[in-house]
N, C-alpha and C positions, 0 to 999 in steps of 0.2 A: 121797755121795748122787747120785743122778739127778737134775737140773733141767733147766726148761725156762725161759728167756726169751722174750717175746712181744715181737717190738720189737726191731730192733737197731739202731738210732739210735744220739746219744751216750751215751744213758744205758744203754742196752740193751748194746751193744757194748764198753760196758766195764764192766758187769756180769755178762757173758757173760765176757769175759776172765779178770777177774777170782777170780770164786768156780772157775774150771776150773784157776788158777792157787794157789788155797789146798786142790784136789786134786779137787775136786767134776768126776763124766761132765756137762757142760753141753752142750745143742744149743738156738742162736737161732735163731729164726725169725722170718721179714722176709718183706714181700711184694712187697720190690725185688730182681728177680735179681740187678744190678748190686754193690750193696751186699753180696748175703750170697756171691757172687762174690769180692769185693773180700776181704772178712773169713776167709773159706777159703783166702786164699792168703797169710792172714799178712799185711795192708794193711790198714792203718785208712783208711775214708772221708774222714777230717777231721784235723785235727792237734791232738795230744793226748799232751802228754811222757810216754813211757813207755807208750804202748798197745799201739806197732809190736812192741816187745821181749815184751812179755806175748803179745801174738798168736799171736808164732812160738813161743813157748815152751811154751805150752799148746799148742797146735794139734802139734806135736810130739811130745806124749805120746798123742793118741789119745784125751784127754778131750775136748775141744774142736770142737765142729761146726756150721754153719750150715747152715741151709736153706730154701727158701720154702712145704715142706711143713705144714699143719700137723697131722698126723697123726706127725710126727716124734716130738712131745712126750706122746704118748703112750707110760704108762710113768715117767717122773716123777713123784715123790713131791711136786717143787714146782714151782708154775709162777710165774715171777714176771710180771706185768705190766708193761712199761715202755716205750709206746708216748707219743707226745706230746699235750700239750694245750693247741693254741693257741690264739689269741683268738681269739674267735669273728667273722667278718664283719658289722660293720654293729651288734657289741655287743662290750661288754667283759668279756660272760663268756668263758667257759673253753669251747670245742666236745669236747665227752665223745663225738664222732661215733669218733673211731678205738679209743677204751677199750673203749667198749660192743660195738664190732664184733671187739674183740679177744677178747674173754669167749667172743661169741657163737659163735665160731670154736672153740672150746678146747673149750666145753662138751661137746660129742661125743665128745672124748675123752678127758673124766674118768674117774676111778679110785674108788671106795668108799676115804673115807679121803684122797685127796689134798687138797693145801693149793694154793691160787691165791691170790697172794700181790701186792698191787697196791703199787706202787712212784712210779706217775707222781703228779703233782701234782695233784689234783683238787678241788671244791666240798666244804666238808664235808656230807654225808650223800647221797656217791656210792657209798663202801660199803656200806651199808646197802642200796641199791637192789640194786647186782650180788649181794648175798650173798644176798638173797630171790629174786634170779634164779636163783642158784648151787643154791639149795636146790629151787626149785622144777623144775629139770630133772631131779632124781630122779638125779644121777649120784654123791650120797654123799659129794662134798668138801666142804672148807667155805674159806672167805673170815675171810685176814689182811689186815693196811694196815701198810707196812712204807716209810714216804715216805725219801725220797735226800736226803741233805746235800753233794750232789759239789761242790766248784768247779772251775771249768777251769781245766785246766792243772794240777790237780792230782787230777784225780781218780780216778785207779788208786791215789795214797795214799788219798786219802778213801775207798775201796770195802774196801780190803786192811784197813786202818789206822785204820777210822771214829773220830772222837771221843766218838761215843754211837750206839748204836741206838733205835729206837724200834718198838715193837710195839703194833699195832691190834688187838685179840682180838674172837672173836666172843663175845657174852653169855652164853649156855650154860654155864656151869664145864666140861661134862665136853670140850664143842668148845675151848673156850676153853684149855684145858691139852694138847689134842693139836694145834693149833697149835702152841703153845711150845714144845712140845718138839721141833716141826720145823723151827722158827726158829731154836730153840737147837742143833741139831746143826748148819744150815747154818752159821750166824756161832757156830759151837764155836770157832775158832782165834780173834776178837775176845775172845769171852767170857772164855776163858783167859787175855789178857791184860790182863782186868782193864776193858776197854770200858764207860761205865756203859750201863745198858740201862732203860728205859722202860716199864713195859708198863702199856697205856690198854686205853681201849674205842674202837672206830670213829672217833668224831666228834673224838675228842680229838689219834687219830693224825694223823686227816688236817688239824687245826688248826695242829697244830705248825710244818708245814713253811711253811703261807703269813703264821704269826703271824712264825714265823723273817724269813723275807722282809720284811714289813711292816716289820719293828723295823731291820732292816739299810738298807731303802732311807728309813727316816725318818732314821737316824743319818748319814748321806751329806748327805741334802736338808738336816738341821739345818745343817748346816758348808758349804753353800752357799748357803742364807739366809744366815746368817754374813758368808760371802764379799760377800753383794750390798749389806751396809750397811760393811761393809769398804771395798770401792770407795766408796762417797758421803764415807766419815768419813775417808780416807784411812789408814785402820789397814790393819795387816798379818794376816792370814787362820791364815795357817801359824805364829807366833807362839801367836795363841789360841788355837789348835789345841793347841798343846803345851802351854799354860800348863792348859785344864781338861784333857786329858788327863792329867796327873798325879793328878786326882782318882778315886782307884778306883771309886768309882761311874760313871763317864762312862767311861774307858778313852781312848788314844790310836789304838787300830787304826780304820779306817774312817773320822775322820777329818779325812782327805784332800779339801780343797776343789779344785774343777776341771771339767769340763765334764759331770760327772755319770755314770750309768751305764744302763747298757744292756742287750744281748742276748738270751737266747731264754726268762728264767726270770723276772727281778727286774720288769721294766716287766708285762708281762700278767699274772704273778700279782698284783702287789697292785691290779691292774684287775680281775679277776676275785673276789678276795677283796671289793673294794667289791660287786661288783654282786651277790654272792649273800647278801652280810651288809644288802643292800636288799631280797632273797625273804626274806629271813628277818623283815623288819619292824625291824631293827636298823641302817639306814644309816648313821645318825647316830653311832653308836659307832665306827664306822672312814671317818666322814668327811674327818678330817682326811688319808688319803691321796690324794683329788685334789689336797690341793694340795702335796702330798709329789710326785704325778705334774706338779703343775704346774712346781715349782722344777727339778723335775729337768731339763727341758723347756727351760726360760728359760737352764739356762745352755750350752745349743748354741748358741744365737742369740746372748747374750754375749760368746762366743766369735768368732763371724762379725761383732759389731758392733767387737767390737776390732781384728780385721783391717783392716775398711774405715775406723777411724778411724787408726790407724795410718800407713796408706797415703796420707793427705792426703781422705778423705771419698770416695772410689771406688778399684774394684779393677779395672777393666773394663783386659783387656789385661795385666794386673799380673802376675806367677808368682809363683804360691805356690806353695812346697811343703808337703804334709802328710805329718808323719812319723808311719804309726801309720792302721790303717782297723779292726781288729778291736777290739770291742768292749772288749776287754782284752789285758793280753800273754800268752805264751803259748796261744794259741788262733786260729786262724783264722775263729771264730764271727764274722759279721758283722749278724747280724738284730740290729734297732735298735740298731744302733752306733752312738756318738757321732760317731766320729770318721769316719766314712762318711758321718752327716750333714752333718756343716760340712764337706766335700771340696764336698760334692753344693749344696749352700746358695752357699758361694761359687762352683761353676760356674757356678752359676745368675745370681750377678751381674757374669758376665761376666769373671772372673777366670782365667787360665789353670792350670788346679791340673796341678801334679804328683803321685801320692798312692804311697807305697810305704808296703810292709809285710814284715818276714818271712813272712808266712806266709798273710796276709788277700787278695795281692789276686787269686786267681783266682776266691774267692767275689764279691770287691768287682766283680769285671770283668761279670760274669753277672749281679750285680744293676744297677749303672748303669755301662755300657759306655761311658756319653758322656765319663767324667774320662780324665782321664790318666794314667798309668802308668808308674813307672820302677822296675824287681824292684833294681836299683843303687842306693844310698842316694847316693854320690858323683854321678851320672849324676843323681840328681832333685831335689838342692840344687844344679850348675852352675846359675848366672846367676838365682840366684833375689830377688826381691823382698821376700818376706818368707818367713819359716819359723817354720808351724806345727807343734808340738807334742800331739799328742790322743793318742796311744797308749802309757804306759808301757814301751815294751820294753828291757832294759838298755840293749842297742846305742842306743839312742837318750840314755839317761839316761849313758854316758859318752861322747858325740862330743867331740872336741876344741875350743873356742871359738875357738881361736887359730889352726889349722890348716884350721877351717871358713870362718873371715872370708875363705880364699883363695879359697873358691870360689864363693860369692855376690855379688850383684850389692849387694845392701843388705844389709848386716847387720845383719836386724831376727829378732827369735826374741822369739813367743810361747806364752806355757809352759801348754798347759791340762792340765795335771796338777802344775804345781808340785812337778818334780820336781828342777829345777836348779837349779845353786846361781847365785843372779844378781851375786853381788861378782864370782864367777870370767867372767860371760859379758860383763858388763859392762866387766871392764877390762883385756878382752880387745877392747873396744872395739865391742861389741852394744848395740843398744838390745837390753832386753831388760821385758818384760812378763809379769805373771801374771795367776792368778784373785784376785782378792781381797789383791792386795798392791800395796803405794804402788811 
């Protein structure tokens, strides 16, 4: 098939890749030169394992095209939407400003029959609106809801390889079935493998993805509430972790107690998911995520109070090193990092930070240029004071204890991902500190 992407972002840009990669002619369109520059020559903007290789790979066969035209995407049978939507300034909803403007743009060069296919994360009953738009430009397409489940760092598996689809149909039966069936040739290679697949109405697609999100960022904040009477009772975090994690209802994945999570999807969706389930006159049913937003919040500052008390009750002058700026590993994504924030929290009290990262810091450099910076993991623990911990990257979860005490000034490591094992760091002769452990 022919498709188009509106958006070549993260999500765009490797959806783009992607479906040109399971054989599909795709041309994205952006309305950054730079970018769709960037993505024509086989160069991903951002870092993202496995995007560079699909890149050149597609682009290689002649299916594969960027451009900032958008008269390109005419001629497509699908246009997927995949443009962002972030928090809105001064609110916690969602700014629908570049969706709408993306539609607005396309509609001129709809086709009798074409599918526009919305992908980004939005309010439920945003579809609804664009698709009475869609209709009422007299261009004959019609409006799917077809939301992303990517995580970074992995998300050329999660596009190729999804765990489930999910399909938003329009009401109509006879609209409603020549969607599917454009849906279903495009993810024909999932379907075939048996992928389970979904199909709703509008309101129900677009629920999924931010109920997804809720339930994940409540099962983290559970296990850091955890963590924070952990600390006062002197128990151990990771222990109880494992111990209800055995229970199939509960599971062990996610978690993970530690300095909480981040980035550009998990914090302003379920921000967004409160403020519009407040238009809807239903606050109160998804109330409990402020304070899902709050715990998650408490424990960056946690983190920073355990440095400073560590240190003797100030840091002023002190080297820290932070291992770790990107919001997670494998990803150079830095918007509402954790670990970008307590870099940025202890500069601020006067602390001399070091911050390295595989892959984060030329994002980290561009957003707060004032830390310090060492691309050398060896080069930003010399002579350090204390060493933090915020960003899972392996390299960091196997440095050597024994080999590390050579090069710091104190050997102090604290762990805010409780990822190390502290018998080995400790008699290696570390103090050694967690989240939510004695």
């Amino acid at each position: 098939m022919r498709l188009s992407v509106i958006g070549c972002g993260y999500l765009g840009a490797v959806h783009s890749a992607s479906m040109a990669e399971l054989g599909h002619e795709v041309v994205g369109v952006d309305v950054d030169p730079g970018k769709v520059q960037a993505l024509s020559a086989g160069q991903a903007p951002f870092f993202e394992p496995g995007l560079p290789e699909i890149l050149q790979s597609a682009g290689a066969t002649g299916r594969l095209s960027f451009t900032t035209s958008m008269g390109a995407a005419a001629g497509a049978r699908v246009h997927f939407i995949a443009v962002g939507t972030p928090q809105a300034r001064g609110s916690n909803s969602a700014d629908l400003t570049f969706v709408d403007a993306a539609v607005d743009a396309l509609i001129p060069h709809l086709q009798p029959g074409d599918l526009v296919v919305g992908k980004s994360t939005v309010p439920v009953g945003t579809a609804a609106r664009l698709a009475a738009k869609i209709k009422d430009s007299g261009s004959g397409a019609l409006l799917a809801w077809n939301p992303e489940f990517l995580r970074e760092g992995f998300a050329v598996k999660d596009t190729i390889t999804p765990d489930r689809l999910v399909f938003g149909l329009p009401a109509d039966p006879e609209d409603a079935a020549h969607a599917r069936a454009l849906l279903e040739e495009v993810y024909a290679t999932a379907l075939a493998a048996g992928t389970p697949c979904v199909v709703a109405d509008y309101q129900t697609a677009e629920l999924v993805k931010v109920a997804a999100n809720a339930f994940l960022a409540t099962k983290i904040s559970f296990i850091n509430a955890m963590a924070e009477i952990a600390e006062v009772a002197d128990a151990d975090v990771t222990k109880l972790a494992d111990a209800i994690g055995y229970d199939a209802r509960i599971g062990r994945r996610f978690l993970n107690a530690g300095i909480g999570f981040g980035g550009g999807c998990l914090p302003k969706d379920i921000r967004a998911f409160s403020a519009r389930a407040e238009e809807l006159g239903r606050g109160e049913s998804v109330a409990f995520l402020k304070e899902i937003d709050a715990i998650n919040l408490r424990r960056r500052q946690r983190m920073v109070d355990l440095v400073v008390d560590a240190l003797g009750g100030q840091v002023f002058q002190k080297k820290v090193t932070v291992l770790g700026l990107a919001f997670k590993p494998d990803s150079d994504d830095v918007r509402d990092s954790p670990a970008l924030d307590v870099a940025v929290q202890l500069n601020g009290r006067g602390a001399h930070v070091i911050a390295t990262d595989p892959e984060a810091i030329p994002n980290s450099i561009r957003l707060q240029p004032q830390l310090g910076f060492a691309t050398d993991t060896a080069d930003a623990l010399h002579g350090a004071d204390c060493v933090v911990l915020v960003t899972e990257w392996q390299e960091y979860r196997d440095l050597d204890p024994v080999a590390l005490k050579e090069q710091v000034r104190t050997p102090l490591i604290i762990d805010g991902r409780n990822v190390l094992d502290p018998e080995a760091w400790r008699a290696a002769g570390w103090t050694y500190l967690g989240m939510g452990r004695p």
